[in-house]
N, C-alpha and C positions, 0 to 999 in steps of 0.2 A: 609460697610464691609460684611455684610448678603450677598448682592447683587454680589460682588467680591465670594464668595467662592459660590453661585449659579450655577456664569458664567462658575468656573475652574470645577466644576463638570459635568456642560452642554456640556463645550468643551471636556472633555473624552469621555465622553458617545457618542455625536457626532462623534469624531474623531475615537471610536472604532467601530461604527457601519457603518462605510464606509470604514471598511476594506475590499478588495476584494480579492474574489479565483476565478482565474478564470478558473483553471481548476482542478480535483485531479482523482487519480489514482481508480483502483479498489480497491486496498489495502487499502485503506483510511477507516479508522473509524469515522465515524459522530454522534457527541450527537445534538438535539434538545432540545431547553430550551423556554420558557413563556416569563421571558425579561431578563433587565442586569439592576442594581443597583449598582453605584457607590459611594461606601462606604468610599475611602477617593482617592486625588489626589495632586498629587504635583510636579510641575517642577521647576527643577533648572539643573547646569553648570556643565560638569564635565570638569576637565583639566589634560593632560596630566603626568602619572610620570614616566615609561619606557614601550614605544610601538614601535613593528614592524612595519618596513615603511612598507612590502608586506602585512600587516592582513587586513582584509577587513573591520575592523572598523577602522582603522586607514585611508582606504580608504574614507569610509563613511564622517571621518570629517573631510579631503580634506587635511592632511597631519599628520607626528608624534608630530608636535608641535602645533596642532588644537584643541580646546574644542568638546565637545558633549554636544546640550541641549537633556536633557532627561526631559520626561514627564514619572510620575509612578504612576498605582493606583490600589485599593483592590477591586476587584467586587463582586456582588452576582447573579449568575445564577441562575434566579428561574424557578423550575418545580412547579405551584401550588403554596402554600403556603411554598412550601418548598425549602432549597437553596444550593448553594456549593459555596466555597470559590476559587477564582479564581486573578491573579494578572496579571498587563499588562504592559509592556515597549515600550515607542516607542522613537530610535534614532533619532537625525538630527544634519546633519552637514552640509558643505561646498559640500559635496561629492553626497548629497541624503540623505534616510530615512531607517528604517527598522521598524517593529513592531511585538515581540513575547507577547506570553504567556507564565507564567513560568513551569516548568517539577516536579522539586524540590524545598523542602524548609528544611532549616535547623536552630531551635534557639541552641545559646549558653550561659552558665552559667557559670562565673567562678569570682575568688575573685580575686582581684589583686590591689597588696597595699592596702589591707584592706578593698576596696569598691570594690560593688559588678559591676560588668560589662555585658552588658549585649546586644547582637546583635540579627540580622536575615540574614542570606543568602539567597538569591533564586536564581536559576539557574534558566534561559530562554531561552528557542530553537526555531528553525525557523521550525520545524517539529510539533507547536501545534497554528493555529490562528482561529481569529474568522471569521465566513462565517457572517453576520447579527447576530441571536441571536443563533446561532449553534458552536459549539466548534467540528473544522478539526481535525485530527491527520493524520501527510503525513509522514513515516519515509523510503521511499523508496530512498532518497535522502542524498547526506552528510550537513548536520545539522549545522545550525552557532548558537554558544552557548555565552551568557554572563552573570556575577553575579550580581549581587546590594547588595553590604553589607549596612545594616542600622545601627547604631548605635544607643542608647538608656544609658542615664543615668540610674540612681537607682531610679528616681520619675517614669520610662517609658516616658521621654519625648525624642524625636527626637534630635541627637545631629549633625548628618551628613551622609555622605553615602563614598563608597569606589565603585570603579565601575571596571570590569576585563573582559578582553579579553582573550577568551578559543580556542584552535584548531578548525577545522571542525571536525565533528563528523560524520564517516562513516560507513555503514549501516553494522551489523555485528561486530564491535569493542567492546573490552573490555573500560570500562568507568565508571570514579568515575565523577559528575556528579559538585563536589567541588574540585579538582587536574587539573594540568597544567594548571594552568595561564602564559597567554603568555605575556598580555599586564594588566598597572592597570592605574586609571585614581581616581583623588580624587575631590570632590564636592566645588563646593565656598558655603560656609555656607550663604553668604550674596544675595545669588543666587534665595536663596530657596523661594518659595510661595508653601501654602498648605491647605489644607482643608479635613476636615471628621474626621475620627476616625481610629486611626492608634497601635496597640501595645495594644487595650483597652481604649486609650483615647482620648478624646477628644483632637486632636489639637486647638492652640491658632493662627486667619487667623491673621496675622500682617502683615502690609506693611514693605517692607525691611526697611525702615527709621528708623520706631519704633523698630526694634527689634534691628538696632545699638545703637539707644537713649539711651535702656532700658540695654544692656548693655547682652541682651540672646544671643547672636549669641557666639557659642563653637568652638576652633578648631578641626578637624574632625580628630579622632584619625585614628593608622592606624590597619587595621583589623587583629586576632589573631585568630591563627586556632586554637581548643583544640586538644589534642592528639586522645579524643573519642568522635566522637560531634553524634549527635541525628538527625539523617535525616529522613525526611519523605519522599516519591516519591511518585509524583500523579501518 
């Protein structure tokens, strides 16, 4: 099992640093970083629940009733000894690939039926990726945008994800960064493989099998906006 969550860490880290730009504008802001440290990773399924046949992630997963595997993980950009907290998605389907970095992040907090509930959103743009260990910023372009809602018990353990398809984002627009969902896609719990430390904790690496056995696999509630939620933008 050691060896299993080694490999899922080596293949992020691999996979992110073969990202390529192969060209960017003058506009372009470039940060330079020492290395990249990946802090937790995990891919599983997502499946369709109401998507645009013309959206381009519907594209990507080669039709409106096609899954997306997604692979997602929490990085550490370090300058020095010192680091910034950074996260990474990358699509695949039937159709091709994509791969952003996220823009936004939002946690929420709220009581419901009595127990407490608890997520994260991130918003992800095609307007922030990685050069090698340098983080692009390209916004002269219209922008493909999508969220990863995570879901989290009341111990902080990982219960599912919710995945959403946003308009193109054109340069100059007004834009809430969490508004106009076009398309949403919900995770197979039994999909999931993961590793690192996610929400503060330690994840548990289990093989799909065991976590049927064992009787952990949740079904993946569906995401809830609060009326005043806490957003940060990087």
């Amino acid at each position: 099992m050691i060896a299993l969550c080694k490999k899922m860490l080596a293949l992020l880290l691999a996979m992110i640093m073969l990202i390529p730009l192969h060209s960017t504008s003058a506009a372009d802001s470039k940060y330079e970083f020492d290395r990249i440290e990946v802090v937790y990773a995990a891919e599983f399924t997502v499946y369709p629940n109401s998507v645009p046949s013309d959206h381009w992630l519907t594209q990507l997963a080669g039709g409106s009733d096609k899954p997306i595997q997604l692979m997602y993980g929490i990085l550490h950009l370090y300058s020095g000894d010192r680091y910034i907290d950074e996260q990474f998605i990358k699509m695949s389907g039937e159709g091709g690939s994509e791969r952003f970095l996220s823009n936004s992040m939002r946690k929420d907090y709220f009581d419901s039926n009595g127990a407490l509930l608890s997520q994260s959103s991130v918003q992800f743009w095609s307007g922030k990726k990685l050069d090698g260990t340098a983080v692009v910023k390209e916004m002269n372009q219209p922008q493909k945008s999508v969220t990863l809602v995570q879901a989290f018990d009341p111990q902080g353990n990982v219960t599912g994800f919710n995945f959403y398809a946003q308009p193109l984002i054109f340069p100059g627009d007004a834009w809430d960064p969490f508004a106009n969902y076009v398309g949403s896609y919900t995770s197979d719990p039994n999909s999931l493989q993961h590793t690192g430390e996610v929400n503060g904790k330690e994840v548990e690496s289990q093989t799909k099998e065991t976590e049927i056995e064992q009787g952990n696999v949740q079904p993946v509630p569906e995401s809830v906006q609060p009326e005043q939620p806490k957003t940060e933008v990087k």
